[in-house]
Chimera marker file (.cmm) of the C-alpha trace (Angstrom):
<marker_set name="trace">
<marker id="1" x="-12.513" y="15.669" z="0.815" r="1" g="1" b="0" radius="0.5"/>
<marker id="2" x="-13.985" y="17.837" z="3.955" r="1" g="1" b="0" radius="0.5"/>
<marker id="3" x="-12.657" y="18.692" z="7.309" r="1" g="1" b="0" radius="0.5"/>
<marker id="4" x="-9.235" y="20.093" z="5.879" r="1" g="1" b="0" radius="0.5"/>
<marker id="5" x="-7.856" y="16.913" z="4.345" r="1" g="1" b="0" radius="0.5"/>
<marker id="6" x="-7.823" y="18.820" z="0.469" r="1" g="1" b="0" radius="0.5"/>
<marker id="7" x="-5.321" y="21.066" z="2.555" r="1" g="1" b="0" radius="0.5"/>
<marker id="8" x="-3.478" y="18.713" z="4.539" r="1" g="1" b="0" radius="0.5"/>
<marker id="9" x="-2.560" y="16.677" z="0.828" r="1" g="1" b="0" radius="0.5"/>
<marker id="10" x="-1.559" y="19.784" z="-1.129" r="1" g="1" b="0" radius="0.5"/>
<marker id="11" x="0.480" y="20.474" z="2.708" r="1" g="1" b="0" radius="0.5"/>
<marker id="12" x="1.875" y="16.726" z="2.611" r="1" g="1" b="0" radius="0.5"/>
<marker id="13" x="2.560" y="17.130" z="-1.629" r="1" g="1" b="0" radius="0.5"/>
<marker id="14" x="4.600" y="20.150" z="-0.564" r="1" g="1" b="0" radius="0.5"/>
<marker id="15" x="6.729" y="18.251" z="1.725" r="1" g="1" b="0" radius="0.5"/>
<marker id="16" x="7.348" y="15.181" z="-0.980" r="1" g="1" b="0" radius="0.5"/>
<marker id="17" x="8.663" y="17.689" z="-3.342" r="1" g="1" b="0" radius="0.5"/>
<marker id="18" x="10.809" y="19.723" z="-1.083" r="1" g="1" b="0" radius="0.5"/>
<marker id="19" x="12.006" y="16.438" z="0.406" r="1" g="1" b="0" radius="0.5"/>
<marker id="20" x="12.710" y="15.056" z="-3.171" r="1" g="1" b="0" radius="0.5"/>
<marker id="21" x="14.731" y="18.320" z="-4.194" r="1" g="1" b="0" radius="0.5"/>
<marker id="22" x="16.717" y="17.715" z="-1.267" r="1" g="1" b="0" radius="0.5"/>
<marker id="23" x="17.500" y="14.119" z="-2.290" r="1" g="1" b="0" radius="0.5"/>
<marker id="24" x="19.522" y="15.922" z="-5.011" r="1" g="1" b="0" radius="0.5"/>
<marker id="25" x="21.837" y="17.063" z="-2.330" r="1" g="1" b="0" radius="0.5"/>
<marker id="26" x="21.882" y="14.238" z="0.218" r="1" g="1" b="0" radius="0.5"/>
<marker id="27" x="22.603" y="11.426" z="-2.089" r="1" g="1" b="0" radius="0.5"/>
<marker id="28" x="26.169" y="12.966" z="-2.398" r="1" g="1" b="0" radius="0.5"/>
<marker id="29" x="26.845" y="13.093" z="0.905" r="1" g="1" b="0" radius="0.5"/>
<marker id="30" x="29.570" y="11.149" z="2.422" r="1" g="1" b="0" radius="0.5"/>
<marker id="31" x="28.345" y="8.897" z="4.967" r="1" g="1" b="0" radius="0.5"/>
<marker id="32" x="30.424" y="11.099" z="7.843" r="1" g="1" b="0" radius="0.5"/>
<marker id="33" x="27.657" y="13.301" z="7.079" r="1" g="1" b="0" radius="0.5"/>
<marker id="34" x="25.214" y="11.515" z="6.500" r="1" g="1" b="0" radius="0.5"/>
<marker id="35" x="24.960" y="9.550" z="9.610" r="1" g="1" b="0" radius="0.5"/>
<marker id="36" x="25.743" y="13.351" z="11.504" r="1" g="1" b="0" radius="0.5"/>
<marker id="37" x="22.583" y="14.463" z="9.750" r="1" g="1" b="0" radius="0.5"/>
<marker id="38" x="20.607" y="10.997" z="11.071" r="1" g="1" b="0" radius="0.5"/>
<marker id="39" x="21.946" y="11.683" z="14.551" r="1" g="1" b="0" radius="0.5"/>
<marker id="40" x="21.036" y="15.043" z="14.379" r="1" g="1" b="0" radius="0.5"/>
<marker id="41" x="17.537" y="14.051" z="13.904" r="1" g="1" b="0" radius="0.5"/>
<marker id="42" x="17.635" y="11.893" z="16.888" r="1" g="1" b="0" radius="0.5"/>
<marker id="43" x="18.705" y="14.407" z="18.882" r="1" g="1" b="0" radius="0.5"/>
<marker id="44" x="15.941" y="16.376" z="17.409" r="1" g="1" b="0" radius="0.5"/>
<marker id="45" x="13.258" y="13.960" z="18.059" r="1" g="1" b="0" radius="0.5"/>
<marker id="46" x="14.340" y="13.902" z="21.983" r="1" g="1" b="0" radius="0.5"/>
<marker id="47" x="14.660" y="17.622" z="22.652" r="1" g="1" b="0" radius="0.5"/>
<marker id="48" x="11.360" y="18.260" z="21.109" r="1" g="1" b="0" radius="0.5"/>
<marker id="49" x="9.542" y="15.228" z="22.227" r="1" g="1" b="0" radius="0.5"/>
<marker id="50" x="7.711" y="17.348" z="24.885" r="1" g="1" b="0" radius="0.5"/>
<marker id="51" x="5.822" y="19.439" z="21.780" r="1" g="1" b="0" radius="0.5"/>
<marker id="52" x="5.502" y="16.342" z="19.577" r="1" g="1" b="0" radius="0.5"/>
<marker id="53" x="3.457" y="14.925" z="22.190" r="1" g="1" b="0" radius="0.5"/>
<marker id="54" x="1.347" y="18.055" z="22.718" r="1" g="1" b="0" radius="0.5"/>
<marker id="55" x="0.848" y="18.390" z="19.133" r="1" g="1" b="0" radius="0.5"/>
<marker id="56" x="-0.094" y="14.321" z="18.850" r="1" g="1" b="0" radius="0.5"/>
<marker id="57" x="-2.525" y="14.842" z="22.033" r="1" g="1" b="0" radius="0.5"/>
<marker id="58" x="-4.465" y="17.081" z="19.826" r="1" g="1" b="0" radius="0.5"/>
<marker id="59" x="-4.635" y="14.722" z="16.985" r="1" g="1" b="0" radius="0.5"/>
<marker id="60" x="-5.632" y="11.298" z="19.881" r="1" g="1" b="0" radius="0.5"/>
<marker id="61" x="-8.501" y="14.066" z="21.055" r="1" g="1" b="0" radius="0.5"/>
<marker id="62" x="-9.999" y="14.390" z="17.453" r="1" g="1" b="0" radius="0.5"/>
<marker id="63" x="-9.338" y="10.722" z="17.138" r="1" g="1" b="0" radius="0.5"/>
<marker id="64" x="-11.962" y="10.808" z="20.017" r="1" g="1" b="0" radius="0.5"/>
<marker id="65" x="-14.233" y="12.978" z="19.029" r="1" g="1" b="0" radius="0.5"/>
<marker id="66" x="-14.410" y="11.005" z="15.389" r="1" g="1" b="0" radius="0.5"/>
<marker id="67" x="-15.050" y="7.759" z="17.467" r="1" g="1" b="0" radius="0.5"/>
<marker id="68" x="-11.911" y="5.772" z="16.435" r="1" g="1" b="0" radius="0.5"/>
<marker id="69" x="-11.553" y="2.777" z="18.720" r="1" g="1" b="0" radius="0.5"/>
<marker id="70" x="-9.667" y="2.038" z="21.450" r="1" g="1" b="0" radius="0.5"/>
<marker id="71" x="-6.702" y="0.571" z="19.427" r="1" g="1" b="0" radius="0.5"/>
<marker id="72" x="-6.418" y="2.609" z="17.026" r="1" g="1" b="0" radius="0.5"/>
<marker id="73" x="-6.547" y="5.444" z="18.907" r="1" g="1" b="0" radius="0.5"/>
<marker id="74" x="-3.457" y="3.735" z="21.083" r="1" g="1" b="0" radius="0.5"/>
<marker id="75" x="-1.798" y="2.891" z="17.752" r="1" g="1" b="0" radius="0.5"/>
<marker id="76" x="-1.673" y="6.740" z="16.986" r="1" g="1" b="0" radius="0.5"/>
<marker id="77" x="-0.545" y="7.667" z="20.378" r="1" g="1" b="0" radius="0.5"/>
<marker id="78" x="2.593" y="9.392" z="20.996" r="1" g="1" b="0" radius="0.5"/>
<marker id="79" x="4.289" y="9.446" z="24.471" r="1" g="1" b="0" radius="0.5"/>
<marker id="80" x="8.097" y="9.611" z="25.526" r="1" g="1" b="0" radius="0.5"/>
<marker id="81" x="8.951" y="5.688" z="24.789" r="1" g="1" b="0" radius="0.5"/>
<marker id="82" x="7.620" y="5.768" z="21.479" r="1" g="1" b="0" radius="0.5"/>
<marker id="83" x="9.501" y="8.906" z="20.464" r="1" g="1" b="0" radius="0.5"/>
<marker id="84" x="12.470" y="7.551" z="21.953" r="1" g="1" b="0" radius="0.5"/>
<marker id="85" x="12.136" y="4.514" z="20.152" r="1" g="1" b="0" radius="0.5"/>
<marker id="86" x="12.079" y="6.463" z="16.831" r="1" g="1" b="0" radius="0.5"/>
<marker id="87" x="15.396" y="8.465" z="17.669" r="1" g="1" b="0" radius="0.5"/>
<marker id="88" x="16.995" y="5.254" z="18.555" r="1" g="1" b="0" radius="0.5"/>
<marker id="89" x="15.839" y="4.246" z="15.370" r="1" g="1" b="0" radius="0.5"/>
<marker id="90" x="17.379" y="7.014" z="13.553" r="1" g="1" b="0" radius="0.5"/>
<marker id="91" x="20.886" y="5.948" z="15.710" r="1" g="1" b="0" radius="0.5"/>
<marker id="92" x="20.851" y="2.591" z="14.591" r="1" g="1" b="0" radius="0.5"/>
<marker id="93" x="20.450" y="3.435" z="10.647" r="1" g="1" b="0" radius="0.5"/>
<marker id="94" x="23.295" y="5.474" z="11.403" r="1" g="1" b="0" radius="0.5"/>
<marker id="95" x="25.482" y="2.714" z="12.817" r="1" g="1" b="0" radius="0.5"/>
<marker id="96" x="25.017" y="0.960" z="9.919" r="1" g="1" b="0" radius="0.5"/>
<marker id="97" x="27.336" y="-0.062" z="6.944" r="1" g="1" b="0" radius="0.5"/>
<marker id="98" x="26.657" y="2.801" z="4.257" r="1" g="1" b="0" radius="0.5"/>
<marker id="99" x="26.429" y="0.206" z="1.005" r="1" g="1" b="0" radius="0.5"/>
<marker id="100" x="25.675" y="3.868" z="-1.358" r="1" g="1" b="0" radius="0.5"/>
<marker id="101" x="28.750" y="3.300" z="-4.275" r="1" g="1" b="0" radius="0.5"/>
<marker id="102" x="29.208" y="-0.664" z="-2.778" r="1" g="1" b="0" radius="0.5"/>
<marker id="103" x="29.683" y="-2.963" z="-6.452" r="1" g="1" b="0" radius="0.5"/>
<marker id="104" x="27.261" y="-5.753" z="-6.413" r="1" g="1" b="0" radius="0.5"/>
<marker id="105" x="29.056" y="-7.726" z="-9.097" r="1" g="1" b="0" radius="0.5"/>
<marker id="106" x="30.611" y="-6.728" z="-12.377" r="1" g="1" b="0" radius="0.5"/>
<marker id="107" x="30.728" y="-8.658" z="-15.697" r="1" g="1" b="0" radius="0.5"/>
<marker id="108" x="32.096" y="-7.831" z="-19.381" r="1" g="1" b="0" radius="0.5"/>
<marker id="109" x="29.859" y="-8.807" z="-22.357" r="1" g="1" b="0" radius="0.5"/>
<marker id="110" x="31.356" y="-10.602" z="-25.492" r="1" g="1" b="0" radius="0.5"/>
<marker id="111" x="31.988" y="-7.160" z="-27.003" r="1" g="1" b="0" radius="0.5"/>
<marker id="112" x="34.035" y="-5.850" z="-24.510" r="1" g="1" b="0" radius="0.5"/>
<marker id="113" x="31.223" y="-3.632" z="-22.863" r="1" g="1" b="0" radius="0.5"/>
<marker id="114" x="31.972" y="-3.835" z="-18.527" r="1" g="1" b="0" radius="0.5"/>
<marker id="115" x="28.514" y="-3.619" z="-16.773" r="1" g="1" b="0" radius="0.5"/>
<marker id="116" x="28.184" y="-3.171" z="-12.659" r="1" g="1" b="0" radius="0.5"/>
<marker id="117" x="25.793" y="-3.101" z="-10.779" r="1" g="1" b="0" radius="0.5"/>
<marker id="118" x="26.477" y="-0.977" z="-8.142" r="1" g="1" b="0" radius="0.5"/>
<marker id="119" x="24.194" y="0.509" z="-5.183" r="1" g="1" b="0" radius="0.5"/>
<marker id="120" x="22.906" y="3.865" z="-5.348" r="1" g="1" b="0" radius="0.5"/>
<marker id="121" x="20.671" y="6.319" z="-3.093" r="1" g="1" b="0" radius="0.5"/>
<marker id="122" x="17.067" y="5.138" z="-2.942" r="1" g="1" b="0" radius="0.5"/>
<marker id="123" x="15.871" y="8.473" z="-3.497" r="1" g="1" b="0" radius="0.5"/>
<marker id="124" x="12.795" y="9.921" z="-0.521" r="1" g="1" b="0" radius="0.5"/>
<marker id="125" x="10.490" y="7.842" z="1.417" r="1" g="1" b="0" radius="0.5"/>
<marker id="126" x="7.317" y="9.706" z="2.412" r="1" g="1" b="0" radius="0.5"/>
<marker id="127" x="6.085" y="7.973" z="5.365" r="1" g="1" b="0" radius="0.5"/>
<marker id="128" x="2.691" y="9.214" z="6.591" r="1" g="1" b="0" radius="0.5"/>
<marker id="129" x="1.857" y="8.290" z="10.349" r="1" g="1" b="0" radius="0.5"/>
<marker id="130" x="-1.350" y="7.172" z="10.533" r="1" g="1" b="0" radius="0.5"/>
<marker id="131" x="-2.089" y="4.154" z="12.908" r="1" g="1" b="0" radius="0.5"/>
<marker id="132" x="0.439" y="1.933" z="12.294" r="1" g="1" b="0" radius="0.5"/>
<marker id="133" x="0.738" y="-1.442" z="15.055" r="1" g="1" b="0" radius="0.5"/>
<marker id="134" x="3.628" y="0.034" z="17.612" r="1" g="1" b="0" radius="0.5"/>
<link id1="1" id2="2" r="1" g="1" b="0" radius="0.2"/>
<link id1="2" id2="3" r="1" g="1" b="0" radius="0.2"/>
<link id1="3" id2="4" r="1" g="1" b="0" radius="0.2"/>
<link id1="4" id2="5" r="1" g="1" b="0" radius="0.2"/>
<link id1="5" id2="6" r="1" g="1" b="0" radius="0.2"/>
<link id1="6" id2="7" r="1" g="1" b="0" radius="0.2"/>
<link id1="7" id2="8" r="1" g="1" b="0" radius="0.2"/>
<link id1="8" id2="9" r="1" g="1" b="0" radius="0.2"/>
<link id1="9" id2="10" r="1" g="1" b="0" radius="0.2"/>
<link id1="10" id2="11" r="1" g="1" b="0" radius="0.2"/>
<link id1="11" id2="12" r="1" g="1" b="0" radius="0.2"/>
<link id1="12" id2="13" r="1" g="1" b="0" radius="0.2"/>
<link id1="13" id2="14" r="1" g="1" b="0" radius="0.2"/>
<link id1="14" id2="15" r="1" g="1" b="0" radius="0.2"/>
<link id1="15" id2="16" r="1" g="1" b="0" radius="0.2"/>
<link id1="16" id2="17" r="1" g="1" b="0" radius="0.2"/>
<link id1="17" id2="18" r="1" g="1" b="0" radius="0.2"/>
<link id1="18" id2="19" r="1" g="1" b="0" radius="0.2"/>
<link id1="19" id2="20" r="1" g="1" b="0" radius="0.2"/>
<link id1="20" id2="21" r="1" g="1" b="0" radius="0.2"/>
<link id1="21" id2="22" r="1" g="1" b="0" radius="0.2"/>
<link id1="22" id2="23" r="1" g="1" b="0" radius="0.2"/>
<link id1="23" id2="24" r="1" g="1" b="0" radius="0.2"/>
<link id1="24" id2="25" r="1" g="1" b="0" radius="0.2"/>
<link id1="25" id2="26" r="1" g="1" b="0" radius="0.2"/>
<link id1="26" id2="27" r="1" g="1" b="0" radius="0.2"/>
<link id1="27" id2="28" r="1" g="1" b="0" radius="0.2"/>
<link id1="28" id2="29" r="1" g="1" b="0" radius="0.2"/>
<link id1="29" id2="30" r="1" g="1" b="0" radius="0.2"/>
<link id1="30" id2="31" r="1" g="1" b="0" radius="0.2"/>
<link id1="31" id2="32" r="1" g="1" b="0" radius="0.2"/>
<link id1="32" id2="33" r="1" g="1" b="0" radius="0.2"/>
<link id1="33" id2="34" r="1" g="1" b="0" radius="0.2"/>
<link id1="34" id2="35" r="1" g="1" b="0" radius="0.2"/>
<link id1="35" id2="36" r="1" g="1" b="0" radius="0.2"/>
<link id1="36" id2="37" r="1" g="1" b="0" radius="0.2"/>
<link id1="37" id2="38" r="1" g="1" b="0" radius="0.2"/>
<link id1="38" id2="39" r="1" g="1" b="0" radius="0.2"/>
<link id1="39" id2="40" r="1" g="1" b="0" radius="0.2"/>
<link id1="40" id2="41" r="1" g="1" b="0" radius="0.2"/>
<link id1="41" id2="42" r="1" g="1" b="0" radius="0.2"/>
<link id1="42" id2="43" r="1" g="1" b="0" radius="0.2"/>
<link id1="43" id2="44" r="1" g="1" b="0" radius="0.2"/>
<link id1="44" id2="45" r="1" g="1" b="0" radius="0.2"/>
<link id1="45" id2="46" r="1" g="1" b="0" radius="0.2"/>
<link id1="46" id2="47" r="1" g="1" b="0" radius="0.2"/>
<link id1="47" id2="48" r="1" g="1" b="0" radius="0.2"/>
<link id1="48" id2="49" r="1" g="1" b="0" radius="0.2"/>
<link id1="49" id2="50" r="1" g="1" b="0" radius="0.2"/>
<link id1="50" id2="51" r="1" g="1" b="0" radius="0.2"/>
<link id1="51" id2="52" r="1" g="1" b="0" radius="0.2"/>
<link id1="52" id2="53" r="1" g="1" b="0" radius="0.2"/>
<link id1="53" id2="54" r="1" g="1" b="0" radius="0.2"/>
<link id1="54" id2="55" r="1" g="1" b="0" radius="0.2"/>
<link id1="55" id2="56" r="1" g="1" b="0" radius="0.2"/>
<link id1="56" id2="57" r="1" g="1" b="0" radius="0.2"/>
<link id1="57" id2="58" r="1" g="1" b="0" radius="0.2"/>
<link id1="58" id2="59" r="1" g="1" b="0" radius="0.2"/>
<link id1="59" id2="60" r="1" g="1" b="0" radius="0.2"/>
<link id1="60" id2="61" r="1" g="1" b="0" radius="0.2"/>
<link id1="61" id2="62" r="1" g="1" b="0" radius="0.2"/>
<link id1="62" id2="63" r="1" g="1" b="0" radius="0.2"/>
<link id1="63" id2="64" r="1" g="1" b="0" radius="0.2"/>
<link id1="64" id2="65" r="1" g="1" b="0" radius="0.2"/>
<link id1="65" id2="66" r="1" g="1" b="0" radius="0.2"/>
<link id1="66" id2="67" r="1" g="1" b="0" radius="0.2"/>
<link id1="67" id2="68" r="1" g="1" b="0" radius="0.2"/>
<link id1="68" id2="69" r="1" g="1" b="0" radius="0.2"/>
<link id1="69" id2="70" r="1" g="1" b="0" radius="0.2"/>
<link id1="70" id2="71" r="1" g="1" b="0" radius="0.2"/>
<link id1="71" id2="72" r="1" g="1" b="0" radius="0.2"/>
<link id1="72" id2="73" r="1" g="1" b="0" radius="0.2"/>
<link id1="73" id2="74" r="1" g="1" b="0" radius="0.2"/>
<link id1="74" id2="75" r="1" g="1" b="0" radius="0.2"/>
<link id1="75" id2="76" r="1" g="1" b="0" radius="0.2"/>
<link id1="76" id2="77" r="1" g="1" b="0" radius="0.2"/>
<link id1="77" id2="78" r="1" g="1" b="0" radius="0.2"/>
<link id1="78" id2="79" r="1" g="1" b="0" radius="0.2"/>
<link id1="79" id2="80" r="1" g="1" b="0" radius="0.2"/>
<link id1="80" id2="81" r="1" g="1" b="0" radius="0.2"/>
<link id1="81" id2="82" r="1" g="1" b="0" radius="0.2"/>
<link id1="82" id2="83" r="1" g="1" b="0" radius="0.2"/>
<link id1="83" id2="84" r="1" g="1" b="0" radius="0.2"/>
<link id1="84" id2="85" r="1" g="1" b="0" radius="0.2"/>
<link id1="85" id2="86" r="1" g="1" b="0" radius="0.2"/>
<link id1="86" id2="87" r="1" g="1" b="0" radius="0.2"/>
<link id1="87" id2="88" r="1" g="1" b="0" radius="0.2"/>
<link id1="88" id2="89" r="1" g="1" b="0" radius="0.2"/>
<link id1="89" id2="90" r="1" g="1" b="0" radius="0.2"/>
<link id1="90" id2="91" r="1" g="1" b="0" radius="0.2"/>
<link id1="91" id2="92" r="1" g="1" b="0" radius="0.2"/>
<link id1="92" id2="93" r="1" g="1" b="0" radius="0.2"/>
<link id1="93" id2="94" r="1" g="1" b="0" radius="0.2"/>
<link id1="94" id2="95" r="1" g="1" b="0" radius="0.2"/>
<link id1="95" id2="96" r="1" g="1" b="0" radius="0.2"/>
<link id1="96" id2="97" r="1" g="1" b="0" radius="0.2"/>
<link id1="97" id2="98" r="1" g="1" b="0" radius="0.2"/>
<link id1="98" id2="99" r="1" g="1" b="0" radius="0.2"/>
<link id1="99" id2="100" r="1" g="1" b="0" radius="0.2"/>
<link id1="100" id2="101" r="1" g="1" b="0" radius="0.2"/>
<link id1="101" id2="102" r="1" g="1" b="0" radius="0.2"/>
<link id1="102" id2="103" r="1" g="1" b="0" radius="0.2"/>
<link id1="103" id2="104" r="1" g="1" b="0" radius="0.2"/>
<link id1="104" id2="105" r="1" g="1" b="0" radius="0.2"/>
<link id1="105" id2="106" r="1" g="1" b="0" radius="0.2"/>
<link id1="106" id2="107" r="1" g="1" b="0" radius="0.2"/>
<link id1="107" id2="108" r="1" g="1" b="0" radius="0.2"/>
<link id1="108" id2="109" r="1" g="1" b="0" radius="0.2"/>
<link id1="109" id2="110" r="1" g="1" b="0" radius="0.2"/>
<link id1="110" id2="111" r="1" g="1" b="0" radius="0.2"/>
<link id1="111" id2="112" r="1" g="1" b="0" radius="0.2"/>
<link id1="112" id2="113" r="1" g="1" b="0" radius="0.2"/>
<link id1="113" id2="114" r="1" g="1" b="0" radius="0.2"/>
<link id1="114" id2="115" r="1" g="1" b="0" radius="0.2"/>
<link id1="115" id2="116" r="1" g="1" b="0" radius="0.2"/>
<link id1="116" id2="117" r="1" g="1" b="0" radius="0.2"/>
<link id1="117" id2="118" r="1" g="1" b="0" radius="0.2"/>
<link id1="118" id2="119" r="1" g="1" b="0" radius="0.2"/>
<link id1="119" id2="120" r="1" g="1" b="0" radius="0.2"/>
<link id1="120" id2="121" r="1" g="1" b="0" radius="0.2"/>
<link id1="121" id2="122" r="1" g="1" b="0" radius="0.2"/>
<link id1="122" id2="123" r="1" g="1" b="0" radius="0.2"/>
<link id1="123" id2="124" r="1" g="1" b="0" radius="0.2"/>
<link id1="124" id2="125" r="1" g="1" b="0" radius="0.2"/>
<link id1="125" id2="126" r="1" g="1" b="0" radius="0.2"/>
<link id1="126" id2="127" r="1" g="1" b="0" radius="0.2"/>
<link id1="127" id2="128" r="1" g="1" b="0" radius="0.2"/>
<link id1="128" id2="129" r="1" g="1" b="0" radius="0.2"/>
<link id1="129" id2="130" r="1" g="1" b="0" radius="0.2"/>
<link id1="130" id2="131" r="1" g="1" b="0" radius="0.2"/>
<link id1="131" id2="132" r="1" g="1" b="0" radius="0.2"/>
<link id1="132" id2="133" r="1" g="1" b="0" radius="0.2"/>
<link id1="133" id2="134" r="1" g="1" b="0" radius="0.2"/>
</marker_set>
């Protein structure tokens, strides 16, 4: 690995194991919360779109310099609409239904034993950004 990318996956395993410790703590959330905490992060996204985009101009202009092509380098582009796109992401997983504790179906075996299936937290997602089609 050159060019810092030994640092930026021991940076990026950092993240995935703070992110999973705080799992611990958001999968008993209510969804009131919850869906505060997702707004939250909307709101985020907007009032610091400005310095997302400066920091993602840097990232285009080593794209650049490393010769990636004209698509891809569009694909990793950040600019106001695309940021606001992901906030109004974050807004619309908020609106919905919260199925965490929702019974799927129950049955009882033949010795008396009542099994559900019931929906629980997924757990983290680490989602890297790295030229993914708009």
């Amino acid at each position: 690995m050159t060019d810092g990318s030994a640092e930026m996956m021991q940076y990026a395993k950092k993240i995935a194991r703070e992110a999973r410790e705080a799992s611990f703590h958001v999968a008993n959330l209510d969804p009131k919360t919850k869906n505060k905490i997702l707004r939250q992060i909307a709101a985020r996204l907007r009032r610091e779109s400005r310095n997302l985009i400066s920091a993602n101009r840097k990232d285009v202009e080593y794209g650049v310099q490393t010769g990636l092509t004209k698509a891809l380098l569009d694909r990793i582009t950040l600019n106001e609409k695309r940021v606001g796109d992901m906030a109004d992401s974050m807004e619309a997983v908020a609106r919905l239904p919260d199925p965490v504790g929702e019974h799927i179906s129950r049955w009882r075996r033949p010795n008396g034993l009542v099994i559900s299936k019931v929906r629980v937290p997924l757990g983290v997602i680490l989602i890297i950004y790295e030229a993914r089609p708009n």
